[in-house]
C-alpha positions as CSV (number, residue, x, y, z in Angstrom):
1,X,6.1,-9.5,-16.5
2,X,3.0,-11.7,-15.6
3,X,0.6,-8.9,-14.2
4,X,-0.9,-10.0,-10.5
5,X,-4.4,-9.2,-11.6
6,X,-6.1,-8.5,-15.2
7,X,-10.1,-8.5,-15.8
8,X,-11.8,-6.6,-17.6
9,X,-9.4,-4.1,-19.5
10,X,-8.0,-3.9,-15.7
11,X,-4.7,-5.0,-15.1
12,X,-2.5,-4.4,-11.6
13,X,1.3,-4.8,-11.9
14,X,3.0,-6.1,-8.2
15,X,6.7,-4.3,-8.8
16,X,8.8,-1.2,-8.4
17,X,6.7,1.1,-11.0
18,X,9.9,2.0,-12.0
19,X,10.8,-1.1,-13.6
20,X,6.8,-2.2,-14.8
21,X,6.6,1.2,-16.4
22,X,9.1,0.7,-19.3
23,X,6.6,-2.5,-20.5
24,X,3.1,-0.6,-20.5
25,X,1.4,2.2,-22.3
26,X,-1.1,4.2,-21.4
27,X,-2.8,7.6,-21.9
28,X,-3.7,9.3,-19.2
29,X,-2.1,9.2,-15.2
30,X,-4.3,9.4,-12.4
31,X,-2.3,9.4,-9.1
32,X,-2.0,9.7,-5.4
33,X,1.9,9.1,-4.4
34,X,3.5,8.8,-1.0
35,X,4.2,12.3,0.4
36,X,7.3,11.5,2.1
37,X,6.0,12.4,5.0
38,X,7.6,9.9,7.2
39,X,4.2,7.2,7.2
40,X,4.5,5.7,10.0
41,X,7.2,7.4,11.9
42,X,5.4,9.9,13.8
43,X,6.9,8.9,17.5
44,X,5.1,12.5,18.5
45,X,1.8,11.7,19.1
46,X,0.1,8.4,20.5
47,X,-3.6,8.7,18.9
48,X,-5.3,5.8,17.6
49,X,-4.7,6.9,14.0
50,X,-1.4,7.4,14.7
51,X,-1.2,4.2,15.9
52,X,-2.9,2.8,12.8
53,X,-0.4,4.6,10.6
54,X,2.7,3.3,12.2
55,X,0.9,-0.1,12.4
56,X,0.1,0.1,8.7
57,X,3.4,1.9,7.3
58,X,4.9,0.0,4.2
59,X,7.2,-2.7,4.8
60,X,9.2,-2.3,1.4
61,X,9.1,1.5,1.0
62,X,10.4,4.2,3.9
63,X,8.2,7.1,3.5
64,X,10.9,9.8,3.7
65,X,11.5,13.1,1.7
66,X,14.5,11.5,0.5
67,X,12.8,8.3,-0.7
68,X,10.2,10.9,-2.4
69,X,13.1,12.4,-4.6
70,X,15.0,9.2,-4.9
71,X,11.6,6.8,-6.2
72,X,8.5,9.4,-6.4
73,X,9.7,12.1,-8.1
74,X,11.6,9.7,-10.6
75,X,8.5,7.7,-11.1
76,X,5.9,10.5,-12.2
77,X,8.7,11.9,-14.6
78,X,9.5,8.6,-16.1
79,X,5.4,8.1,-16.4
80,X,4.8,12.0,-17.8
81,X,7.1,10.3,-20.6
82,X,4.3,7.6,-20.9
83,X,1.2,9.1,-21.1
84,X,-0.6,12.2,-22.8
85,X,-1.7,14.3,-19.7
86,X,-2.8,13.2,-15.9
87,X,-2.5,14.7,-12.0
88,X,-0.8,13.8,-9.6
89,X,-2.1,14.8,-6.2
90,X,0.8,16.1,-3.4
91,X,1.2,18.5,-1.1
92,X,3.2,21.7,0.0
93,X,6.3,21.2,0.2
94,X,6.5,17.9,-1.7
95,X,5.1,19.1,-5.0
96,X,7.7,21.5,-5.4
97,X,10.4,18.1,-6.2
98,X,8.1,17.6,-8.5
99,X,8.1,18.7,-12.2
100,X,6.6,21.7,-12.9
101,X,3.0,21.3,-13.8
102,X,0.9,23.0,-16.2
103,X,-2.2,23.8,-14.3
104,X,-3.0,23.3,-10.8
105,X,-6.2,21.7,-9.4
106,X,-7.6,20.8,-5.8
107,X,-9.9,19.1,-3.8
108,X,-11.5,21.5,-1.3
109,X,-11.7,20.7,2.0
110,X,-14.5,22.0,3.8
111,X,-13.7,20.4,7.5
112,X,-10.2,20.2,7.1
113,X,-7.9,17.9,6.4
114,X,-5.0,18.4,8.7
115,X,-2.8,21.4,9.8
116,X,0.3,23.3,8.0
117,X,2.3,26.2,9.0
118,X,-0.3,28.7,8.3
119,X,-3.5,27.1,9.9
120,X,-6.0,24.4,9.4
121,X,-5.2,22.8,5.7
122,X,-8.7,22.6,3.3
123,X,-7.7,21.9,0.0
124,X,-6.2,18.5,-1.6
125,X,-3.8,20.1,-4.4
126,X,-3.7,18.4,-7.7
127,X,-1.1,18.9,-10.2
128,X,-2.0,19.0,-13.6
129,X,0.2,17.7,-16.6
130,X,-0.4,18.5,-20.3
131,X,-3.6,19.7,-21.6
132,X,-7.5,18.9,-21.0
133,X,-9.1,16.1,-23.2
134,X,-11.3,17.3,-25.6
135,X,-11.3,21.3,-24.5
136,X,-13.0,22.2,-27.4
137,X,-15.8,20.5,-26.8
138,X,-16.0,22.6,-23.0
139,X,-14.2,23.0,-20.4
140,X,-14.4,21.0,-16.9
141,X,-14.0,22.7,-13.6
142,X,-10.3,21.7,-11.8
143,X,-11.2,21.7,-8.8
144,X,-14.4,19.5,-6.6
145,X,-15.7,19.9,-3.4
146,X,-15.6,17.4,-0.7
147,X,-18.7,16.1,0.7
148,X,-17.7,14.6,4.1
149,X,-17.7,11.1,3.2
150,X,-14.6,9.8,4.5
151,X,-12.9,6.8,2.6
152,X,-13.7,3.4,2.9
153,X,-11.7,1.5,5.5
154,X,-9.8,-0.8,3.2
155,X,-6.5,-1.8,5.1
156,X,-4.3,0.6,4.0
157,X,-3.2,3.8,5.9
158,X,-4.0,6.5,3.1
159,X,-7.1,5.6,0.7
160,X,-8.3,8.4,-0.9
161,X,-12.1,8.0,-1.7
162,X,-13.5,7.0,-4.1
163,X,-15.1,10.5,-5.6
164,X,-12.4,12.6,-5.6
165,X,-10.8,9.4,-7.7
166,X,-13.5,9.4,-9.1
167,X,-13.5,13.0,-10.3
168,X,-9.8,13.0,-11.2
169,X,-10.1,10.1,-13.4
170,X,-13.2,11.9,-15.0
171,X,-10.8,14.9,-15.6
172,X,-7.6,14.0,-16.7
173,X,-8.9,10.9,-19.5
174,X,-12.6,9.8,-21.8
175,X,-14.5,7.3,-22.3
176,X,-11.9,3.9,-23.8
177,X,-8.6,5.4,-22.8
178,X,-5.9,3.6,-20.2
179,X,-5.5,5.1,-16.9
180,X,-1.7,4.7,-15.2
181,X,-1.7,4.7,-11.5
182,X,2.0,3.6,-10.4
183,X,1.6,4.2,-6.4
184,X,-2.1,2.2,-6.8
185,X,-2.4,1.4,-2.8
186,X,-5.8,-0.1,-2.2
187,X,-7.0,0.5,-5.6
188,X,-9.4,3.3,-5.8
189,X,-8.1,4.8,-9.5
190,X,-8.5,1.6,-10.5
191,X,-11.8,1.0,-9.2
192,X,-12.9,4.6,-10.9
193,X,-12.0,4.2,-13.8
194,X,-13.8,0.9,-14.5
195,X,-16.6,2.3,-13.3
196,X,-16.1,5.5,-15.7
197,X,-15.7,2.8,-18.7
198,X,-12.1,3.0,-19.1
199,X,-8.9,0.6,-19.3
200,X,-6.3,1.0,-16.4
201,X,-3.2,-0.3,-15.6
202,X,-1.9,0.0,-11.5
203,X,1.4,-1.0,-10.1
204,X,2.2,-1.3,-6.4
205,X,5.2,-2.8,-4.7
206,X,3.8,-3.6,-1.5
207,X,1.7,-7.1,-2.3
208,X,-1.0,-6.8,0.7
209,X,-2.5,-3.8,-1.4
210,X,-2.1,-5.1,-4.9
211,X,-4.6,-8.3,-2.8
212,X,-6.7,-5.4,-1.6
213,X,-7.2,-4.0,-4.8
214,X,-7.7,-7.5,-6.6
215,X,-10.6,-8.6,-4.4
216,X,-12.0,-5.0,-4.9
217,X,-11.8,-5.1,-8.7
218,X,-13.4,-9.0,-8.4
219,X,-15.8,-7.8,-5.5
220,X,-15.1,-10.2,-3.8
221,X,-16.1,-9.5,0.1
222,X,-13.4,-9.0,2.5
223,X,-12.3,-10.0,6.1
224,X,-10.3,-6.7,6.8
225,X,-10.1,-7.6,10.4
């Protein structure tokens, strides 16, 4: 398969990461998955995010709890196969399809991030596969505090920003390794780890963000409008 962008030990795949996956390697995953959720469904509420999410909701993927078992879930265990260790951010009750991680990690929230059953939700859980690169040398902290920057507006519904990427990437891979993002969105693993010096591979199936991420990797300036 021809990849849709490679520069710089950066190379995005535009597929189902289910069928590019079985042609890469890499050695660490750094992911941030649809949540199935229903993206763009959300009839309930008439906000101007709400809006922007419906406007923006993928055309080639249905963002449903049965499309997370069906594709998500099938991905990250097909990519676990793939790599050495990673973490995969998801939320309650979405990572529980998941496979069981080893450790759990989180991105806390301090002004909230939304609401769940039980009140105002303030952390961004991570789950943790395998073990930590180079442990014996010390250990890193697994979870990182938010500081209020929200993400960059980039054209796609869900970006997460760039330092809690940032921070994953730093956690779950060193300095020359190859960072696998299958649901790659806008771009933003890929972004931190070239900044981090390392090699990354991301696939995406909707073509619009594999563009995105493209002219973000080249920076190339962007008419989002």
């Amino acid at each position: 398969m021809k990849p849709y962008y490679e520069h710089g030990g950066v190379t995005i795949y535009h597929g189902d990461c289910r069928d590019v996956m079985g042609r890469v390697s890499a050695d660490a995953l750094a992911t941030d998955p649809p949540y199935g959720m229903n993206l763009g469904k959300h009839g309930g509420a008439d906000d101007q995010r709400t809006r922007e999410l419906r406007r923006r909701a993928y055309a080639s993927y249905d963002d449903t709890p049965n499309n997370f078992a069906l594709v998500v879930v099938a991905a990250i265990r097909q990519a676990l196969v793939i790599v050495k260790r990673g973490g995969v951010f998801s939320p309650a009750p979405s990572a529980w399809m998941l496979p069981p991680p080893d450790a759990l990690g989180a991105v806390y929230i301090p002004a909230a991030s939304g609401r769940s059953p039980w009140g105002f939700q303030n952390i961004a859980p991570v789950l943790l596969y395998g073990g930590a690169p180079n442990l014996n040398l010390g250990a890193k902290q697994t979870a990182t505090r938010a500081r209020g920057r929200a993400p960059v507006e980039l054209g796609h519904p869900c970006p997460k920003p760039l330092e809690w990427m940032t921070w994953l990437v730093d956690l779950v891979s060193v300095s020359g390794e190859t960072v696998l993002d299958p649901f790659m969105g806008s771009g933003t693993t890929l972004v931190a780890a070239k900044n981090l010096g390392r090699r990354a591979i991301g696939i995406e199936i909707e073509e619009r963000y594999c563009e995105i991420a493209a002219k973000r990797l080249a920076q190339e300036v962007m008419d989002l409008t």
